[in-house]
VOGU-3710 file (C-alpha; in Angstrom, 3 decimals, decimal comma):
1> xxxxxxxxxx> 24,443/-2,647/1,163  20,779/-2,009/2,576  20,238/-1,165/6,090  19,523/-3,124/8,146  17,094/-3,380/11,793  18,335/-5,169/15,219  15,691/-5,894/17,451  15,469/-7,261/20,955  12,240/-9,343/21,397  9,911/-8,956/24,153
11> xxxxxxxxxx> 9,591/-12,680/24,449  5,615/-12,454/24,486  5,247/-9,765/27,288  2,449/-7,365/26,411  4,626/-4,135/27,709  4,168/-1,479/24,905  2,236/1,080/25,522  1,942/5,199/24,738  0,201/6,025/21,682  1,507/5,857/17,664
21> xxxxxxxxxx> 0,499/7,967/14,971  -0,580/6,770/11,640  0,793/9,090/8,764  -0,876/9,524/5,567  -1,678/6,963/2,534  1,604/6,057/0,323  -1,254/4,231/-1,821  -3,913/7,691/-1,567  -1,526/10,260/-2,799  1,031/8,419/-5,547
31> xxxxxxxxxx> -2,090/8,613/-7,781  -2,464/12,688/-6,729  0,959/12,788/-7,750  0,115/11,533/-10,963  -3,018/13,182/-11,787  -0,740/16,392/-10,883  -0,027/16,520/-14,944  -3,822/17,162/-15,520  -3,619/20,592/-14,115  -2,781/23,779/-15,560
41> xxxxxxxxxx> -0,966/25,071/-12,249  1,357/23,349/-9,118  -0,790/21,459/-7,191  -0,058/21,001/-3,262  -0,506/17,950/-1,501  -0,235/17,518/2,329  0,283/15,099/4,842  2,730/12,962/2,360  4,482/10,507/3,968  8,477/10,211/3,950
51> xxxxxxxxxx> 8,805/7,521/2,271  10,746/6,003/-0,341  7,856/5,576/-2,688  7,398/9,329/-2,923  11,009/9,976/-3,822  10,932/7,426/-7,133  7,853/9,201/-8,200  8,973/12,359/-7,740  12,148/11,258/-9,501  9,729/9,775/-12,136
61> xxxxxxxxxx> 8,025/13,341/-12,579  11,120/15,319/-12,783  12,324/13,046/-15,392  8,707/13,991/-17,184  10,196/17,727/-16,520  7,725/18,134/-13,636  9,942/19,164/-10,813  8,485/18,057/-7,235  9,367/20,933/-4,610  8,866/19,757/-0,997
71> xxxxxxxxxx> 8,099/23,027/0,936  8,340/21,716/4,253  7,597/18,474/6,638  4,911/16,158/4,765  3,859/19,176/2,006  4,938/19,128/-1,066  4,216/21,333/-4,273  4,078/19,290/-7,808  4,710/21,389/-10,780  2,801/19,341/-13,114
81> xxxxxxxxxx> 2,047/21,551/-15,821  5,462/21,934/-16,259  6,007/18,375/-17,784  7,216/18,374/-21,421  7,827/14,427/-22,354  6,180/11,240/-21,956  8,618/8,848/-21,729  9,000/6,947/-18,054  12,524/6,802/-17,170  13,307/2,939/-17,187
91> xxxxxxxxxx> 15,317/2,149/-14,302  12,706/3,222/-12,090  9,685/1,992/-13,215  10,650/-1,479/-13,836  11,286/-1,566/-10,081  8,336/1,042/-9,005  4,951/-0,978/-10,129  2,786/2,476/-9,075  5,121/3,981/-12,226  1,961/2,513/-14,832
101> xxxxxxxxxx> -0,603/4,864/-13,288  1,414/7,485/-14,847  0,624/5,953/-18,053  -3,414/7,518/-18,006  -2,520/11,245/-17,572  0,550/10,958/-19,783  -1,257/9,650/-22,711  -4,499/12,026/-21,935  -2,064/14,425/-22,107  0,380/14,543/-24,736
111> xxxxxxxxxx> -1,592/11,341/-26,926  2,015/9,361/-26,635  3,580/7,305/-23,884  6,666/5,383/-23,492  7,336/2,889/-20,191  9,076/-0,456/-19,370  6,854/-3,874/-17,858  6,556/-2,208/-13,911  8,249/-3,677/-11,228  7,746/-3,727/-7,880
121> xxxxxxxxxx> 7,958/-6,226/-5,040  7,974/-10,085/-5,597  4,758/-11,081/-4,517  3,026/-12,540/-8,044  3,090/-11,787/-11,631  1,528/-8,138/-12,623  -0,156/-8,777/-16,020  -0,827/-5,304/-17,915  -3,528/-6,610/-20,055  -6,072/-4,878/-18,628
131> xxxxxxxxxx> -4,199/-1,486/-19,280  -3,242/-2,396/-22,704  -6,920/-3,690/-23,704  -8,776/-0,668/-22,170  -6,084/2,316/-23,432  -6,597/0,399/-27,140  -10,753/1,101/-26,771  -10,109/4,528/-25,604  -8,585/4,674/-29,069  -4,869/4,203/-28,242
141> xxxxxxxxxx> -2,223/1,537/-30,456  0,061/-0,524/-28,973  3,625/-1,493/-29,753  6,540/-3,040/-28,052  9,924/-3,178/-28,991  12,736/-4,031/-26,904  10,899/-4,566/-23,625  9,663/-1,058/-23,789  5,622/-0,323/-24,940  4,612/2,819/-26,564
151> xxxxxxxxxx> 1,174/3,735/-26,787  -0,226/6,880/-29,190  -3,366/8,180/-30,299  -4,101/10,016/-33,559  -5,855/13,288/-31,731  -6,688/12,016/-28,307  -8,234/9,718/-25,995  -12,007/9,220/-26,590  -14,649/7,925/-24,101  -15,251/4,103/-23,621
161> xxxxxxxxxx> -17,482/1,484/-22,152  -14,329/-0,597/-19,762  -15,069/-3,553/-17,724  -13,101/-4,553/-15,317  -12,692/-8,733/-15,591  -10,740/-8,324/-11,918  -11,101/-5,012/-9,629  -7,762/-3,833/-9,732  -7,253/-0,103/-7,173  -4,439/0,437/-9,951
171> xxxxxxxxxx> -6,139/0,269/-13,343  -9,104/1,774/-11,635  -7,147/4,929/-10,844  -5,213/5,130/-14,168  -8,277/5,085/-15,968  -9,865/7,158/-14,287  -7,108/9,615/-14,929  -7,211/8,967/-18,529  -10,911/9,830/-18,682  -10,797/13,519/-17,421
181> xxxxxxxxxx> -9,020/14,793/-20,905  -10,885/12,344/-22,713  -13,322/13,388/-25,612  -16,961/12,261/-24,475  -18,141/10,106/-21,547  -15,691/7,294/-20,350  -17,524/4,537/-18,181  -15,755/2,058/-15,911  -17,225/-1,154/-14,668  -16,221/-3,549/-11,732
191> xxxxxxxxxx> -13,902/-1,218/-10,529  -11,944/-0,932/-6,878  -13,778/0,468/-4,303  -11,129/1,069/-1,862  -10,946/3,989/0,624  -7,675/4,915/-1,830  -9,715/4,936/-5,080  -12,532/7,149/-3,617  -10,011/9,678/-2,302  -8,973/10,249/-5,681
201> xxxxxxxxxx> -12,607/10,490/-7,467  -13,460/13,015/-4,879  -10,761/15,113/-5,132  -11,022/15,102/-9,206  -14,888/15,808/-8,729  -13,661/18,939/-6,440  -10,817/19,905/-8,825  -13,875/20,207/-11,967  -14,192/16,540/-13,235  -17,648/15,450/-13,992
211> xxxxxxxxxx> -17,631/12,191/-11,920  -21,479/9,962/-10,940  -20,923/7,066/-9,428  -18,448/7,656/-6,839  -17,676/4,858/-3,964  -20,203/2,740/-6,838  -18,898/-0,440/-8,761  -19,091/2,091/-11,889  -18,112/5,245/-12,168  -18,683/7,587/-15,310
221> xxxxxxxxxx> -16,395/10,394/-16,252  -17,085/13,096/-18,753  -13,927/14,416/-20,173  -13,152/18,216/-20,020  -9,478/20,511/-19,966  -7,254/21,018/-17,848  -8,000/20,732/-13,646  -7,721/23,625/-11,140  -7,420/23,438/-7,390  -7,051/25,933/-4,294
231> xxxxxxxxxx> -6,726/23,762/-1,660  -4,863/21,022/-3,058  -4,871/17,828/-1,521  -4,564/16,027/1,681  -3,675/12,655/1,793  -5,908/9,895/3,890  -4,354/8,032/6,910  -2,897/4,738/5,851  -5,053/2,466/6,454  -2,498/-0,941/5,999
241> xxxxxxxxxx> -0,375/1,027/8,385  -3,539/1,118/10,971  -3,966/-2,260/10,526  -0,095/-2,959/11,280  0,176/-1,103/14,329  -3,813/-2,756/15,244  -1,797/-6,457/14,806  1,440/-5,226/16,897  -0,690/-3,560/19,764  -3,115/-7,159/19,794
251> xxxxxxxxxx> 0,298/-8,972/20,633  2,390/-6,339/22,554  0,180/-4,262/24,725  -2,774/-3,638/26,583  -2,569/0,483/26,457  -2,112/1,788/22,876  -3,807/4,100/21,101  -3,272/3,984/17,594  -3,652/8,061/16,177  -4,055/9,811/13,009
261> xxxxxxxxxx> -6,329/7,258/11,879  -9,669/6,244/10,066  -11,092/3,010/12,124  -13,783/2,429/9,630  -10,596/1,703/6,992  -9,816/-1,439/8,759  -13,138/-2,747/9,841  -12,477/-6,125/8,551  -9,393/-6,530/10,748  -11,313/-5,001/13,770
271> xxxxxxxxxx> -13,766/-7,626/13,402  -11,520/-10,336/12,969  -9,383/-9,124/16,024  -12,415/-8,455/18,157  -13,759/-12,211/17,244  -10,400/-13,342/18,451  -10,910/-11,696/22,017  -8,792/-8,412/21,406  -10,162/-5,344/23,638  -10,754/-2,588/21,318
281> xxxxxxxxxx> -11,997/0,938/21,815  -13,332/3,217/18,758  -12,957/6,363/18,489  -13,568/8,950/15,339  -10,057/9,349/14,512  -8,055/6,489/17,263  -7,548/3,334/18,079  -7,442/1,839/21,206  -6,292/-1,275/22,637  -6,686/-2,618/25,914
291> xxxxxxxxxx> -5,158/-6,177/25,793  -6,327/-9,922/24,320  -8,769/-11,711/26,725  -10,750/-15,079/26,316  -7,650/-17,398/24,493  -5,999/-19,541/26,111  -4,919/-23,223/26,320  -8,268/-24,229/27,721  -10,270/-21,879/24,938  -8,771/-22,550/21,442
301> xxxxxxxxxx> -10,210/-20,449/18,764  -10,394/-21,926/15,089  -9,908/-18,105/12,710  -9,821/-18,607/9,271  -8,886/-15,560/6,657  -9,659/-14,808/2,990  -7,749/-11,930/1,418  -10,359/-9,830/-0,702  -10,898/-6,632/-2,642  -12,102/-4,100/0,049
311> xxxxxxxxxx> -14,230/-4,247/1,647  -12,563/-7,731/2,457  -9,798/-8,507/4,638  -6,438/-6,475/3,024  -3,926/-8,785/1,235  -1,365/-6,343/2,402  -2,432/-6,845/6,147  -2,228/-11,091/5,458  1,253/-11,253/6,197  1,152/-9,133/9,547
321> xxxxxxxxxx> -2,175/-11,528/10,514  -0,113/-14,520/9,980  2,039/-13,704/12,484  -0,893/-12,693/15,309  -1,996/-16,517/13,974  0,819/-18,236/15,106  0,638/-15,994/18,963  -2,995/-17,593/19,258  -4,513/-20,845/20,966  -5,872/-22,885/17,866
331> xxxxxxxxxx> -5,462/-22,887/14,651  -6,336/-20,799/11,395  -6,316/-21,058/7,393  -5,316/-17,988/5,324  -6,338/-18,046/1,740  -4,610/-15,685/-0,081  -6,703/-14,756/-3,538  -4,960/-11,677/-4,460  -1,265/-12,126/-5,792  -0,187/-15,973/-5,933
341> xxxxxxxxxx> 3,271/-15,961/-4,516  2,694/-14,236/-1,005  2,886/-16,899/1,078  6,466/-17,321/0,568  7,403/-15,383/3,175  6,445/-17,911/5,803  9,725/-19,921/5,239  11,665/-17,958/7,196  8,659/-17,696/10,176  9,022/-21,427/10,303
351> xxxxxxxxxx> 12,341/-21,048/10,794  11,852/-18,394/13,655  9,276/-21,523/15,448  6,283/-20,912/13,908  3,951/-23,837/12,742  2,955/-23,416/9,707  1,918/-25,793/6,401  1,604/-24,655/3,166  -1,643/-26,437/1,529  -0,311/-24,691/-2,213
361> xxxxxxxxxx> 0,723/-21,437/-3,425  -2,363/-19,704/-1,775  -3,603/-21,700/1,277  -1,427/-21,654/4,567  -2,512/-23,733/7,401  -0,913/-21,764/10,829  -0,854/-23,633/14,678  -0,531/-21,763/17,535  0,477/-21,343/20,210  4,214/-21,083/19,124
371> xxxxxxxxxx> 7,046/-19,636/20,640  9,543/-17,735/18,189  12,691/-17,382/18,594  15,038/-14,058/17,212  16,920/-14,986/14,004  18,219/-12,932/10,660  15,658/-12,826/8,137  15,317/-11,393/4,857  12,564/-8,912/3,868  10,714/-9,544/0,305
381> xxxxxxxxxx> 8,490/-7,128/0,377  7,137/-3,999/2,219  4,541/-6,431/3,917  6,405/-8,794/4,652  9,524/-7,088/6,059  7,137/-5,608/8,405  5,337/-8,726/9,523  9,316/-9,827/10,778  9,791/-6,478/12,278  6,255/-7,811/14,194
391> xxxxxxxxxx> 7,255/-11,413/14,364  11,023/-10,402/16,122  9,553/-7,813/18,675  7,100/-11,041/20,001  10,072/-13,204/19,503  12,415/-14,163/22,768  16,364/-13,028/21,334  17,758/-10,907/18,902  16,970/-10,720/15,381  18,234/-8,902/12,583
401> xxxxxxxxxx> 16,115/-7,602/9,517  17,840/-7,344/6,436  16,325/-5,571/3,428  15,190/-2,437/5,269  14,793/-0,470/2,138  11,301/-2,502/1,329  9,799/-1,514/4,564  11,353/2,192/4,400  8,912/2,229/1,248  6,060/2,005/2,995
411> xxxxxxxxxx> 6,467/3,134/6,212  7,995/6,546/7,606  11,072/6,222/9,925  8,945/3,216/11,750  12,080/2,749/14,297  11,504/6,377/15,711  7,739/5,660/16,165  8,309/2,384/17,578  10,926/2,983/20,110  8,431/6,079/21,382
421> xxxxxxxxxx> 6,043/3,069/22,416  9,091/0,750/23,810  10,683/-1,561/21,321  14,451/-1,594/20,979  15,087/-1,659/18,017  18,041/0,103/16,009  18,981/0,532/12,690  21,985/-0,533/11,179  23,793/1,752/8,284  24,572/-0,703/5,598
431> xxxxxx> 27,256/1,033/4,243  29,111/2,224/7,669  27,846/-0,318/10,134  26,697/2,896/12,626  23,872/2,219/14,706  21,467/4,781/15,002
//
């Protein structure tokens, strides 16, 4: 039995206030984690957030014989060097999706890897062409037998010329993983630029990677041995969690202060927000928000959305923005162009009061202004299980959100820093039924 969350809605009154911290990037440092096999000693990472995410890879690395030592709140040391096989343990990554950027360092590494199709949540098919295509011009061969592929190479990896046919954060990072033991000059074209991505580059640059081209469309990496770092490496502020907490604060409050955070990370939401009549302060490293002016009845606003790579708005913030949609005066298409089955979350808003028509797989049109009401829902996913935890504190009632685990693997203990700015919520052992 998963847990479970029981909220009281606010029934549309903007009374949260205080201030919420943002902690670091589950999608900056599972790549660190990774790269961790590249060096020849532990390498610490800090500011990791508590999340189930970090506990499958960390289970994932000690089944590599890389034992992941956490050393105290948010630090952890990663004994890398210590790993001995190459073989991803299949129960987890067929439900872990961030389990195939493993898949670089391990074949860089040892010239063999073994791992299952990666899971994940349900939002869309994951094809893995573009890892299998760009591993077999880095020299690699493919095989797959009984839902498992191997990959090997005959010395080890050598330097290619990739392209990209989508921008993909994930193959970006796993290539570029696979490129710092590889023989000669790998290039990679069309790839992510997302805060995530150039977190990583920079880090490998400082660590003794060759890198030109960083925060660029292409990057080129000339392969060397083994990495070295003092410092290790802190992980960026989450910047899908800043944009949560920016949505929650637009509908709940006219005094929060989002901390912890990098404002230039969500600029596309800011914008959007702002053009919607949110009040919203800047600082270097905050967030703050003084209330929604300038909608109402009598001033409809028309917003329309199209999920893009970033710069663009997030497709993990859509959900969350669907949600603010149906709060507003007017009306607004979302076009989701990132993963095809995302929308299918907004079911179950419907069924809380919202108005909302799907178009097709991808387009959503969402009428507002609607009144939800509290009702048990399902999470999916970790976006969409928090864009219900969002939906049910604006909702009038009780709800009750089911599938806790998804948001748990995104977000650290989010009912302690929620109830610090108000909301009632409580969580619900799904094994024991004790609230705590």
């Amino acid at each position: 039995m998963r847990d479970q969350f029981l909220i009281e809605g606010l029934g549309n009154r903007q009374t949260l206030r205080g201030s919420i911290p943002v902690r670091g990037s589950k999608n900056g440092v599972l790549p660190v984690m990774a790269a961790s096999l590249l060096f020849k000693h532990p390498l610490r990472c800090l500011n990791v957030p508590d999340i189930e995410d970090i506990n499958r890879m960390s289970e994932l690395l000690f089944g590599l014989g890389a034992p992941v030592e956490k050393i105290r709140e948010r630090e952890y040391r990663i004994h890398g060097n210590k790993a001995s096989l190459s073989k991803l343990e299949t129960s987890i990554a067929k439900r872990f999706r961030a389990s195939i950027i493993l898949t670089g360092p391990l074949l860089a590494r040892f010239g063999k890897v073994t791992f299952p199709f990666p899971g994940g949540c349900v939002i869309g098919k994951r094809p893995i062409d573009l890892f299998l295509e760009g591993f077999k011009k880095m020299g690699a061969s493919v095989t797959e037998r009984n839902e498992q592929f191997t990959l090997t190479v005959p010395k080890k990896l050598v330097g290619a010329d990739i392209f990209f046919k989508i921008q993909s954060v994930t193959a970006t990072e796993t290539f570029l993983l696979a490129a710092v033991l590889a023989k000669g000059v790998t290039t990679l074209r069309n790839v992510a630029l997302e805060p995530e991505v150039t977190s990583l580059a920079e880090f490998l640059s400082k660590s003794g990677v060759k890198i030109k081209g960083i925060g660029t469309s292409t990057l080129s990496i000339e392969g060397g041995g083994l990495l070295s770092s003092l410092e290790g490496y802190t992980t960026i502020p989450d910047r899908i969690e800043t944009g949560s907490f920016l949505i929650l604060g637009a509908l709940t409050s006219n005094d929060l202060t989002i901390t912890s955070c990098n404002p230039e990370s969500v600029r596309a939401l800011i914008e959007t927000l702002k053009e919607c009549g949110v009040l919203i302060e800047e600082r270097a490293r905050s967030i703050h928000i003084r209330g929604w002016k300038g909608n109402t009845e009598k001033s409809p606003k028309d917003i329309s959305i199209r999920t893009h790579e970033y710069p663009g708005f997030p497709t993990d913030l859509q959900a969350p923005f669907v949600v603010f949609l149906t709060q507003m005066w007017g009306e607004g298409v979302v076009f989701e162009t990132i993963f095809e089955g995302r929308l299918g979350y907004t079911e179950d808003l419907k069924q809380m009061g919202a108005s909302i028509t799907l178009w097709d797989a991808q387009r959503a049109l969402v009428k507002g202004k609607t009144v939800l009401k509290g009702m048990e829902v399902n999470g999916p996913d970790i976006r969409a299980g928090l864009a219900f935890i969002i939906a049910a504190i604006v909702a009038k009632g009780r709800s009750v959100i089911n599938n806790v685990y998804y948001v748990d693997r995104g977000y650290e203990r989010l009912e302690n820093r929620l109830r610090d700015i108000g909301v009632s919520i409580t969580r619900i052992n799904g094994e024991t039924g004790e609230q705590y």
